[in-house]
C-alpha atoms as an extended CHARMM CRD file, in Angstrom:
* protein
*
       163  EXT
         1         1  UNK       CA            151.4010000000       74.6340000000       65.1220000000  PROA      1               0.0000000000
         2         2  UNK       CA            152.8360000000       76.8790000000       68.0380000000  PROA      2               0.0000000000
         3         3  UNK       CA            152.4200000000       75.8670000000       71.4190000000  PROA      3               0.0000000000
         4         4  UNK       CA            149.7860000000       77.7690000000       73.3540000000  PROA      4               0.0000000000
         5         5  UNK       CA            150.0910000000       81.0530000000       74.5440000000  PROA      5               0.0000000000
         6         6  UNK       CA            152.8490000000       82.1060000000       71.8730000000  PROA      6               0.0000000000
         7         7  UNK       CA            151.1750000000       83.9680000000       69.2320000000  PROA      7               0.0000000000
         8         8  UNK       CA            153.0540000000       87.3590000000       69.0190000000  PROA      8               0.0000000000
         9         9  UNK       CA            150.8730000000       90.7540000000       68.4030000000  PROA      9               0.0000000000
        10        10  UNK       CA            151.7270000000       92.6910000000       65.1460000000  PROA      10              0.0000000000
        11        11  UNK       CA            153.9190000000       95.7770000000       65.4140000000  PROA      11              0.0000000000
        12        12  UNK       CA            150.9880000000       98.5120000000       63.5940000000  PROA      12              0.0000000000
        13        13  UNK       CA            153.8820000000       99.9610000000       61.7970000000  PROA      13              0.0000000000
        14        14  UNK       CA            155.7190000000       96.6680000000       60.4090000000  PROA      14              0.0000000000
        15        15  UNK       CA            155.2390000000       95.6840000000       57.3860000000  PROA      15              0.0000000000
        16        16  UNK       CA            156.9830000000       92.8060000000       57.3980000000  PROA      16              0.0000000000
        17        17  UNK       CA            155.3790000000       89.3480000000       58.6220000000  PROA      17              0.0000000000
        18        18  UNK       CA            158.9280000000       87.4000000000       59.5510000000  PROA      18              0.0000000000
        19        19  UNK       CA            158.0320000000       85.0940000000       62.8660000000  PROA      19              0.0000000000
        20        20  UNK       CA            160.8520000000       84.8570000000       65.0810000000  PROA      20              0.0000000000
        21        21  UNK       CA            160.3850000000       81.7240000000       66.9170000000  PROA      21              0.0000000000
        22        22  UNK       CA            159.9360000000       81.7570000000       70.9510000000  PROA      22              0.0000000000
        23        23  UNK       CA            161.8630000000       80.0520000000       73.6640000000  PROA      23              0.0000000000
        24        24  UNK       CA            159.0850000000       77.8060000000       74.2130000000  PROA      24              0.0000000000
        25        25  UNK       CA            159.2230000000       76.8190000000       70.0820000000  PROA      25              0.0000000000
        26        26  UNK       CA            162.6570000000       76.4690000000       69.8410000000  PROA      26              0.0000000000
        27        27  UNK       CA            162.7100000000       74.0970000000       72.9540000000  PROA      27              0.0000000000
        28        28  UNK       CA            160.0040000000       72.2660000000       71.7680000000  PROA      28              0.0000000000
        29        29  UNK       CA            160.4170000000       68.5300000000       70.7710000000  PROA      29              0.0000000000
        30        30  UNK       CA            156.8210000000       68.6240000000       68.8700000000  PROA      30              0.0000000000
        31        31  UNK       CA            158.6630000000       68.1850000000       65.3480000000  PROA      31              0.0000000000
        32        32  UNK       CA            161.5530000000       66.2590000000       66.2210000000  PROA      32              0.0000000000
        33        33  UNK       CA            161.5690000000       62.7460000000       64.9880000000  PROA      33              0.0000000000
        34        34  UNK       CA            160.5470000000       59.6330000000       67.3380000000  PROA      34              0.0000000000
        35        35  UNK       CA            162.6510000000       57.0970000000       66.4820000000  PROA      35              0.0000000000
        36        36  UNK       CA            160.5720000000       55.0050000000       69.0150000000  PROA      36              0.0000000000
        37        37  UNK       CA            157.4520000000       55.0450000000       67.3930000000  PROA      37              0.0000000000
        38        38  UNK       CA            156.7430000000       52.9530000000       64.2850000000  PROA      38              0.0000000000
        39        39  UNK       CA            155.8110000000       55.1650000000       61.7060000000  PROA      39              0.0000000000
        40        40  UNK       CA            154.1410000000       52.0760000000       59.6620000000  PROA      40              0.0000000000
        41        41  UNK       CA            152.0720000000       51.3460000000       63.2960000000  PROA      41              0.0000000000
        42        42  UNK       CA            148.1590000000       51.3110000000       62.1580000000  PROA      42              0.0000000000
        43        43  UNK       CA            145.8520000000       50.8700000000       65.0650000000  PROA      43              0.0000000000
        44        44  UNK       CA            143.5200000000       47.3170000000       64.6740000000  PROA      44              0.0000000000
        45        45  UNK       CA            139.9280000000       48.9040000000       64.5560000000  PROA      45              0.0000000000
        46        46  UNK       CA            138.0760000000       45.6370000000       64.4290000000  PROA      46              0.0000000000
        47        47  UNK       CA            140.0920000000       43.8710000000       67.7580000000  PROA      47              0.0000000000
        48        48  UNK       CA            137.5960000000       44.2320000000       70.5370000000  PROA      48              0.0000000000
        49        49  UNK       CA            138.4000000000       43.5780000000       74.0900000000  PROA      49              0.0000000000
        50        50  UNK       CA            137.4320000000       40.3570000000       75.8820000000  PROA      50              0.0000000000
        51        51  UNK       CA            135.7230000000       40.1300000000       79.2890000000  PROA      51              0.0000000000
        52        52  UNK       CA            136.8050000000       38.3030000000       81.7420000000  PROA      52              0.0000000000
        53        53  UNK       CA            134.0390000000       35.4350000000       81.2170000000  PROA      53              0.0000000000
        54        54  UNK       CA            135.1240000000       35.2160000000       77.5300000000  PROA      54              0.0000000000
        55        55  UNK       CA            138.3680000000       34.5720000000       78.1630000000  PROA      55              0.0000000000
        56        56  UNK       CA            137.6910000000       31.5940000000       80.8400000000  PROA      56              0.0000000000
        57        57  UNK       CA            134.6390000000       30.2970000000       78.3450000000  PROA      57              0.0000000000
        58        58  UNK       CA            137.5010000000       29.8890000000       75.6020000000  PROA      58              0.0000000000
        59        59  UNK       CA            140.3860000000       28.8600000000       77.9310000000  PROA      59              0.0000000000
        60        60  UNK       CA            137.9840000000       26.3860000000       79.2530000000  PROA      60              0.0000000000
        61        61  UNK       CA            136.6780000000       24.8820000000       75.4360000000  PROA      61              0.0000000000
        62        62  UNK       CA            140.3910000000       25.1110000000       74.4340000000  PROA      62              0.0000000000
        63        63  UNK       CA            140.7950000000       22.3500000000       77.6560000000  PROA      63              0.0000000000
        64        64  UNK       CA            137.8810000000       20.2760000000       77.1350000000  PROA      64              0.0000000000
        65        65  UNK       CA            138.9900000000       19.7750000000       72.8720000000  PROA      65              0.0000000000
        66        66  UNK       CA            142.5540000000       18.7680000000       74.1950000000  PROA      66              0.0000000000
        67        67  UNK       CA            141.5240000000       15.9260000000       76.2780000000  PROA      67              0.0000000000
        68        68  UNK       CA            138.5290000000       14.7690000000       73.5050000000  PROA      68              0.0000000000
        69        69  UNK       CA            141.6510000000       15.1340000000       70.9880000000  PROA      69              0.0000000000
        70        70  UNK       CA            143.5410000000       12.5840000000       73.7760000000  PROA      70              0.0000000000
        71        71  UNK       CA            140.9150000000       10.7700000000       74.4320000000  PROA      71              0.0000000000
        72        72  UNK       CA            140.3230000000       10.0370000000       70.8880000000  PROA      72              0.0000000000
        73        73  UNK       CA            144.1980000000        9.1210000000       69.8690000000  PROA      73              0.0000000000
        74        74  UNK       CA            144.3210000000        6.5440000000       72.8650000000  PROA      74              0.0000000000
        75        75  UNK       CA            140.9040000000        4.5930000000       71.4810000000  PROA      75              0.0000000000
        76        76  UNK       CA            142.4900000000        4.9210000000       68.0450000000  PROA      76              0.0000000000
        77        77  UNK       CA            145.9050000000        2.8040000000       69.5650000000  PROA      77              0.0000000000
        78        78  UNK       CA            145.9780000000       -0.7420000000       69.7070000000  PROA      78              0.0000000000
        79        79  UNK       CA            146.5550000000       -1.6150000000       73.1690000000  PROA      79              0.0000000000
        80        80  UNK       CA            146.9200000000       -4.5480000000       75.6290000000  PROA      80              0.0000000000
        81        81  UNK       CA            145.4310000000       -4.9960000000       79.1610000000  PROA      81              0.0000000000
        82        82  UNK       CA            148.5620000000       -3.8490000000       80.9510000000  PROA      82              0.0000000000
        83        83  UNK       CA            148.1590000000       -0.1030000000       78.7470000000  PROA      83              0.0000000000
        84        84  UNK       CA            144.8350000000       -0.1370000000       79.2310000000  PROA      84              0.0000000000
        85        85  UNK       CA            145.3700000000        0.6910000000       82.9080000000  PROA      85              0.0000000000
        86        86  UNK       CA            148.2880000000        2.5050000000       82.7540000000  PROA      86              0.0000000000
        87        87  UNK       CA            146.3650000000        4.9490000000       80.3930000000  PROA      87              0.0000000000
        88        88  UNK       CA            143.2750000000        4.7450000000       82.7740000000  PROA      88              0.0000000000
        89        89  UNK       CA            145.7720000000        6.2160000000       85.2740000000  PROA      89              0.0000000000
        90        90  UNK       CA            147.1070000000        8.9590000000       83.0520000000  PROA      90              0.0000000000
        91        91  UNK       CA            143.5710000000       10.0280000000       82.0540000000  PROA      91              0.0000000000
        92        92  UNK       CA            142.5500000000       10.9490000000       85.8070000000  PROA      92              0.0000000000
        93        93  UNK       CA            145.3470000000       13.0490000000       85.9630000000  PROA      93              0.0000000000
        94        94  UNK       CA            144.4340000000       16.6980000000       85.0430000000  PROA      94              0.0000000000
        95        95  UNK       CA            146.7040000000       19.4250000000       83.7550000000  PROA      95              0.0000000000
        96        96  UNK       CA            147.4960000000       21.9620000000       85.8960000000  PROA      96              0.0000000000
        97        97  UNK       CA            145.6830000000       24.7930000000       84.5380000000  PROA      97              0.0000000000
        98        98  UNK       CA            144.5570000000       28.5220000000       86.0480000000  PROA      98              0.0000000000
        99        99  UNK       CA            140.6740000000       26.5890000000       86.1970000000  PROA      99              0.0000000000
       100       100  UNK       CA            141.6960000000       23.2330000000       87.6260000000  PROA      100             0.0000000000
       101       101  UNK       CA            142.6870000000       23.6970000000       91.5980000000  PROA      101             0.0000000000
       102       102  UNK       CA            144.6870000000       21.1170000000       91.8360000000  PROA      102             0.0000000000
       103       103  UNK       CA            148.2750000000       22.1850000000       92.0370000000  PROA      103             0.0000000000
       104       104  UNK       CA            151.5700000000       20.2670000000       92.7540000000  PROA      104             0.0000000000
       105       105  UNK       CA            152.3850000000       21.7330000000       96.3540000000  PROA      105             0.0000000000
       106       106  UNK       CA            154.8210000000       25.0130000000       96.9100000000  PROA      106             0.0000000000
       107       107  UNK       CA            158.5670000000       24.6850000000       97.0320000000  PROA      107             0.0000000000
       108       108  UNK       CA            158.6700000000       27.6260000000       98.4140000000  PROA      108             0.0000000000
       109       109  UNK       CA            158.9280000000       27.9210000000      102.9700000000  PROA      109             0.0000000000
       110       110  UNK       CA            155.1230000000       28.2470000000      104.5030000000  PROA      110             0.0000000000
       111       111  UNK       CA            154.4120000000       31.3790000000      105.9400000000  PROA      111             0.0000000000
       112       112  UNK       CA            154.7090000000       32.3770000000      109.6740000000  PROA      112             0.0000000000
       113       113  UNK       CA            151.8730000000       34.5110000000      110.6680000000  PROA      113             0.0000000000
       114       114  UNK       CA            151.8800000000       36.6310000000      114.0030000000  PROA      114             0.0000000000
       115       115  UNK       CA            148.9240000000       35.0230000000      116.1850000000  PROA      115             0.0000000000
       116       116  UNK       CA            148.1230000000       38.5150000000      117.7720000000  PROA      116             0.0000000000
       117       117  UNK       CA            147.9630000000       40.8640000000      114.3830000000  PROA      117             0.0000000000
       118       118  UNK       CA            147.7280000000       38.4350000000      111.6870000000  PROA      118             0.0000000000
       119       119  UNK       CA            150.9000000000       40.0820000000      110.0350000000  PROA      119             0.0000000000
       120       120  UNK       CA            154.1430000000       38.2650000000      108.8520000000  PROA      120             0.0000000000
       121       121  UNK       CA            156.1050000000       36.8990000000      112.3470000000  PROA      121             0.0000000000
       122       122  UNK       CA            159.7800000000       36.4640000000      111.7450000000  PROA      122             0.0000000000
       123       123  UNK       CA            160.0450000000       35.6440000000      115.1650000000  PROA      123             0.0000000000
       124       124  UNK       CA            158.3740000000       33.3160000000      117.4890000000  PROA      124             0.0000000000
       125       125  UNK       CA            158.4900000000       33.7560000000      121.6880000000  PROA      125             0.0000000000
       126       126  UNK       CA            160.3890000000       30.6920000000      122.9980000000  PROA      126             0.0000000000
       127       127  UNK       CA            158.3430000000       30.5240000000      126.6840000000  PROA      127             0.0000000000
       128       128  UNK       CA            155.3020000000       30.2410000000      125.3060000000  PROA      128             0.0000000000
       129       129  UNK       CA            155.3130000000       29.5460000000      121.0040000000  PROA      129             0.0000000000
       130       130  UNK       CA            153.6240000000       32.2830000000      120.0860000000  PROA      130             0.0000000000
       131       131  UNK       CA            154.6710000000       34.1100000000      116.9690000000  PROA      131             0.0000000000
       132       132  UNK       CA            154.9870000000       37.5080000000      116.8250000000  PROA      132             0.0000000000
       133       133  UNK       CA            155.3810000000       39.8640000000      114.7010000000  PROA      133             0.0000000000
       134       134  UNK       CA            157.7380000000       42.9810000000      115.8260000000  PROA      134             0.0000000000
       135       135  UNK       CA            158.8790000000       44.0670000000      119.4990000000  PROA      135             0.0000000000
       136       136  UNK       CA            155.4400000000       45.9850000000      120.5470000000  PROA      136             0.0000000000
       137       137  UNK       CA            153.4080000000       42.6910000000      120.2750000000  PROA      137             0.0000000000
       138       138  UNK       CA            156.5120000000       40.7050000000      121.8460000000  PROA      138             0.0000000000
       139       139  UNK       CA            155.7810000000       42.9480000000      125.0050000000  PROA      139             0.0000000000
       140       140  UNK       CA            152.1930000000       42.5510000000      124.4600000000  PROA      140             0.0000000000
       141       141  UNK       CA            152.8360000000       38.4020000000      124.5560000000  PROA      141             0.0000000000
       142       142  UNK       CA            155.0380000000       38.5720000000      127.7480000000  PROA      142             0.0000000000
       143       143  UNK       CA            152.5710000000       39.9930000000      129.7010000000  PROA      143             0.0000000000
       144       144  UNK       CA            150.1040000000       37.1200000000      128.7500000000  PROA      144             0.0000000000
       145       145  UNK       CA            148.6770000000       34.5900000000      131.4600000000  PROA      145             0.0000000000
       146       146  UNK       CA            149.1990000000       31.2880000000      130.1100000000  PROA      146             0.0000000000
       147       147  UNK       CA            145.6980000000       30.6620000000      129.4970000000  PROA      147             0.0000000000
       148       148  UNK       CA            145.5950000000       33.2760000000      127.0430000000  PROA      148             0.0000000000
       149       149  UNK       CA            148.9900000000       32.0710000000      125.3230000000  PROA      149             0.0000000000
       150       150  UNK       CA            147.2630000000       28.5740000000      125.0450000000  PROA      150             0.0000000000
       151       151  UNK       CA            143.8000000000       29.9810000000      123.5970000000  PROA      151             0.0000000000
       152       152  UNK       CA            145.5430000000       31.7460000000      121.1590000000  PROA      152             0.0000000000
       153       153  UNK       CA            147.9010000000       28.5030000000      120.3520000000  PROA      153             0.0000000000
       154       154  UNK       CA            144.6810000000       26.6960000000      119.7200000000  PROA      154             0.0000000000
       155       155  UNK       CA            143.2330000000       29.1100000000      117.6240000000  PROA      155             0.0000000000
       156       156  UNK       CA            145.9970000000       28.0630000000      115.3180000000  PROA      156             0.0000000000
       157       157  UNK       CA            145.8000000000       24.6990000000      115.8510000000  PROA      157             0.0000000000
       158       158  UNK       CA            148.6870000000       23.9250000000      117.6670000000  PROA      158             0.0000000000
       159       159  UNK       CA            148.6330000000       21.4970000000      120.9200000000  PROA      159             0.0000000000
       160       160  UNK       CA            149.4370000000       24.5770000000      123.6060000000  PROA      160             0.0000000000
       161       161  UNK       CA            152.5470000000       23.3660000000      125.6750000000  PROA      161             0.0000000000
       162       162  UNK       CA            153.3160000000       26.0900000000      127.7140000000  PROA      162             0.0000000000
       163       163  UNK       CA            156.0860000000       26.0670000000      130.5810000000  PROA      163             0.0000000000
């Protein structure tokens, strides 16, 4: 099938019907072969997407059969006093999973926020400890009275020690 917009008009006194291909057809990568594409590839008609609610309801089953499939090889064990705690132990730990908030803490740096925009600070003013995030607010921070410098060093929590 020709792109569109290239059907040619018929000459009244030609009796011939010979189509000589346009620019646009003989450009055209329409019937070259894809050798990306799987020609075998059959799209799954019956696989239905999954809500987001479906998808934590089965994540969270999937959890809760793993520890009664635990749960169950530990009572099937013989064990002694001195396991029996040790496993009591283990079984208050939780994996770390995308429902469970417990996490094991960062190893990445904590984040430096500027105290006047909220935006990263790289730097931090060394009169009064204020961090800051580019030159404008570092101009905006000098010309602070140091009640201000310590109200905003309390906001974050900090014991305000300014000189």
């Amino acid at each position: 099938m020709p792109p569109k917009g290239t059907t040619k008009k018929k000459a009244a006194n030609d009796g011939s019907t010979t189509h000589t291909p346009t620019l646009a057809e003989q450009l055209s990568y329409l019937h070259s072969p894809r050798p990306f594409k799987n020609p075998n590839y059959t799209k799954n008609a019956n696989r239905r997407t999954k809500n987001l609610k479906t998808v934590l309801g089965q994540e969270r089953e999937r959890e809760r059969i793993e520890r009664e499939r635990r749960r169950q090889e530990k009572d099937s064990q013989a064990m002694d006093i001195y396991e029996v705690k040790k496993e009591l132990v283990d079984a208050n730990e939780e994996i770390s999973t995308y429902l469970s908030i417990e996490a094991p803490p960062s190893v990445l740096p904590q984040r430096h926020y500027c105290d006047i925009t909220g935006l990263e600070a790289p730097y931090t003013d060394p009169r009064t400890g204020l961090r800051y995030h580019d030159k404008s607010v570092y101009e905006l921070i000098k010309n602070l009275s140091p009640s201000a410098a310590k109200d905003y060093l309390a906001a974050r929590g900090v014991n305000p020690v300014v000189r």
